[in-house]
N, C-alpha and C positions, 0 to 999 in steps of 0.2 A: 763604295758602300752600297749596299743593296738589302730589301727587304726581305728580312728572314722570316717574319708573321706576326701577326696582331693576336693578342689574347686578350677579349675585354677591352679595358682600358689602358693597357700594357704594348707599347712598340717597340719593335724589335727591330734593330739591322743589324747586319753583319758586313765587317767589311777585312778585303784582302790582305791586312795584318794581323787577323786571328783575334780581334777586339770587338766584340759583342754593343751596341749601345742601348740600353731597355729603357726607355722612359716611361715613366707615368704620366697619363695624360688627363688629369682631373684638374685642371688649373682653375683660379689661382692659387688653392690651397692646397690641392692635391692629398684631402681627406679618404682617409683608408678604410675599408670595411674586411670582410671576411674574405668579399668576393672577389676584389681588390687582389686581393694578399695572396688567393689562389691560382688568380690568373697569372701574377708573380710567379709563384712556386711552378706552375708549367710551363713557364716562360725559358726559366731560370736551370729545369731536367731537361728541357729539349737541345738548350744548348748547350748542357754537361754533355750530352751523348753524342754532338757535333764534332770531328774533330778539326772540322776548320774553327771552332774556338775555343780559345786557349785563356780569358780575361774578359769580364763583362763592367762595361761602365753602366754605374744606375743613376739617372735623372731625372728631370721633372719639367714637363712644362707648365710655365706659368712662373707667379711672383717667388712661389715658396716651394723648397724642395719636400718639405710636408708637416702639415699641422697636423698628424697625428690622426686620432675619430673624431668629427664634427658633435660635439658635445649639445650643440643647440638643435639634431635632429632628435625625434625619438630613438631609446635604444634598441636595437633589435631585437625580434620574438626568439627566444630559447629554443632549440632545434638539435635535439640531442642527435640525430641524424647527422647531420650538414656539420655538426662539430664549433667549437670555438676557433677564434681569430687568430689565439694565440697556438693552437693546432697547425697553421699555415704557417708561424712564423720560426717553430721548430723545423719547419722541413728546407727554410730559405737557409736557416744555420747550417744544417744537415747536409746541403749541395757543395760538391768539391768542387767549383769555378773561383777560384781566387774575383775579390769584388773593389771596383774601385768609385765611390760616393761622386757624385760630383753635388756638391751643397749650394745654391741660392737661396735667401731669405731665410726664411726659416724650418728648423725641424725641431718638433715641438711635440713634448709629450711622446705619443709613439712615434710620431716622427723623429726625437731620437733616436730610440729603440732603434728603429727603420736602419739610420746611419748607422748607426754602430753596429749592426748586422756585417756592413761591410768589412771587407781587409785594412782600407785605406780610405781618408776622408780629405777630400779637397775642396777648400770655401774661398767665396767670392767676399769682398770689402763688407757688404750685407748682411753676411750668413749671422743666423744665433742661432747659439742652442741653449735649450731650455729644460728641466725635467717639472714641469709645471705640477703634476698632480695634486701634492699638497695643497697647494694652492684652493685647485677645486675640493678638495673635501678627500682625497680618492688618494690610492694603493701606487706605485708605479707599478708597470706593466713590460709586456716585448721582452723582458730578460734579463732589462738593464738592474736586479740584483747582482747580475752575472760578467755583464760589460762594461757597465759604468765603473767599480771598483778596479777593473783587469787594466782600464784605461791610463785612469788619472791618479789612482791611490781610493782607499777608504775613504780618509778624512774629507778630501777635494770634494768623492761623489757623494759622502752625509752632505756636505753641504748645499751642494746642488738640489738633491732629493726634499733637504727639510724646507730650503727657502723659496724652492721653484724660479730661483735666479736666472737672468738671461745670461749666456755667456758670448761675449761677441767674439768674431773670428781671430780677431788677433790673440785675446786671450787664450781663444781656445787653443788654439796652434802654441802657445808657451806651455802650457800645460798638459798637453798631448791628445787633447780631445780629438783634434783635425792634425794631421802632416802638412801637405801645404797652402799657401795660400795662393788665387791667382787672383786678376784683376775682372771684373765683373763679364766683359767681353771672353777673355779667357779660361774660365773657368773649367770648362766643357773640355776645351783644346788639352789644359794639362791635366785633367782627368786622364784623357784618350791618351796622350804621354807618357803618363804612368804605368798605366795599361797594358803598352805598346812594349815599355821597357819589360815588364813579364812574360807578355807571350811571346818575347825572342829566347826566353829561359826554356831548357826541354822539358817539356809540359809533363810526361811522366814523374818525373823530377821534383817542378811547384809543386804537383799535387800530394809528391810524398811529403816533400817538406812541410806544407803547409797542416796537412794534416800531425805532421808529429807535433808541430807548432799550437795548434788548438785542442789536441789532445784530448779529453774527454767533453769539450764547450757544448757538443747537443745535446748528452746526457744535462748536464750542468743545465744547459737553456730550458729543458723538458720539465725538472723538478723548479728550477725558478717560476714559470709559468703559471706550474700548478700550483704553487702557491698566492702567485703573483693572482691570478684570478680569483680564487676563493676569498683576497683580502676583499676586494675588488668589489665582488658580489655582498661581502658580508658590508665595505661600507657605504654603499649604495642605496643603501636603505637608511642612512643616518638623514639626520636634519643638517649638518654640515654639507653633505654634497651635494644637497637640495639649493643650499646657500650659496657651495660655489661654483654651478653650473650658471645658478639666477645671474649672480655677480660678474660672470663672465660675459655672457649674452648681455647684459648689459651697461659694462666695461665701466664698473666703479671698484671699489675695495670691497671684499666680502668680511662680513662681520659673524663670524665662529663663532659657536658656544658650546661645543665640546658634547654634543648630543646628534 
């Protein structure tokens, strides 16, 4: 395995069975921004147009594979230029590299989203996922109108969505949030397995398949988005998300009142 190149916070190697490995390297939570997202998205075109690779595993160093936006920084300034975050995450959909997750800890809020961007999700004893938002006051985001449904059923992801429930791996894997499970040591390893098992498929091939398989998912991810953020912005200004960002930062139960 050898170094393909660093974008940001984003590493890359490549190694000689056509298996990409991109980590994020923001540990231990591995909180996402815009900038984040984009050094992703060049990360993720340089190696579509590589034909030494065929399959990218996406990881994380650190405890968690991703908390999503760190809700306790300021939000960032509006930059009609520089684009929305959700702008980067249409383009990660958009990329033909079939994607295989490899999950520790947690992926939370957009670090959902994050995972389920992927093809395939592989969790370690650890992994939860979670679609927190409600929780804080706030809209979900990254698409999961689009992914979480395609996933697990409606019903499963209203529930997910209304309670902000954690789901731990084992669960997740019965109800098809995650495909498989390894042991904490392992994880990485049958990620790279998984991986490995496709790009011995003729990669012309995957990538036709894969695409009749997702069929129109970027349009889909593009209007989810746009709505997904305008909730987002609209309930960001409420006294609830005031409540449940407080409550978060300061890890008690938040108390809603519907304003």
């Amino acid at each position: 395995m050898s170094e393909f190149g660093v974008f940001g916070d984003i590493h890359v190697m490549l190694a000689d069975d056509y298996v990409a490995t991109v980590e994020i390297r923001r540990p231990p939570n591995n909180f996402f921004d815009r900038a984040l997202l984009a050094s992703m998205v060049e990360a993720f075109d340089e190696l579509s147009k590589d034909e030494h690779c065929r399959a990218i595993v996406l990881c994380s160093e650190g405890r968690h594979f991703c908390a999503g936006v760190d809700v306790s920084s300021p939000p960032p300034s509006k930059d009609k230029e520089a684009g929305h975050l959700y702008d980067e995450a249409v383009k990660l959909f958009a990329n033909p590299t079939p994607v295989v997750a490899a999950i520790q800890g947690a992926a939370v809020g957009g670090g959902l989203g994050l995972a389920l961007m992927a093809d395939f999700r592989v969790a370690s004893p650890e992994a939860r996922f979670s679609a927190n938002f409600a929780r804080l006051g706030f809209h979900h985001g990254f698409g999961l109108t689009v992914t979480l449904p395609r996933l697990i059923g409606q019903q499963r992801a209203a529930e997910m969505l209304y309670t902000g429930q954690r789901v731990k791996s084992d669960e997740a894997l019965r109800i098809g949030l995650c495909d498989r499970l390894a042991t904490t040591d392992s994880v990485r390893d049958l990620s790279r397995s998984l991986a490995s098992e496709i790009a011995q498929s003729a990669p012309l091939a995957v990538r036709s398949i894969r695409d009749t398989l997702r069929g129109d998912l970027s349009a889909e991810i593009r209007a989810a988005t746009d709505h997904e953020k305008a909730e987002q912005e609209r309930l960001q200004q409420t006294s609830d998300f005031r409540e449940g960002v407080r409550a978060t930062i300061e890890r008690r139960p938040p108390e809603f009142l519907g304003r």
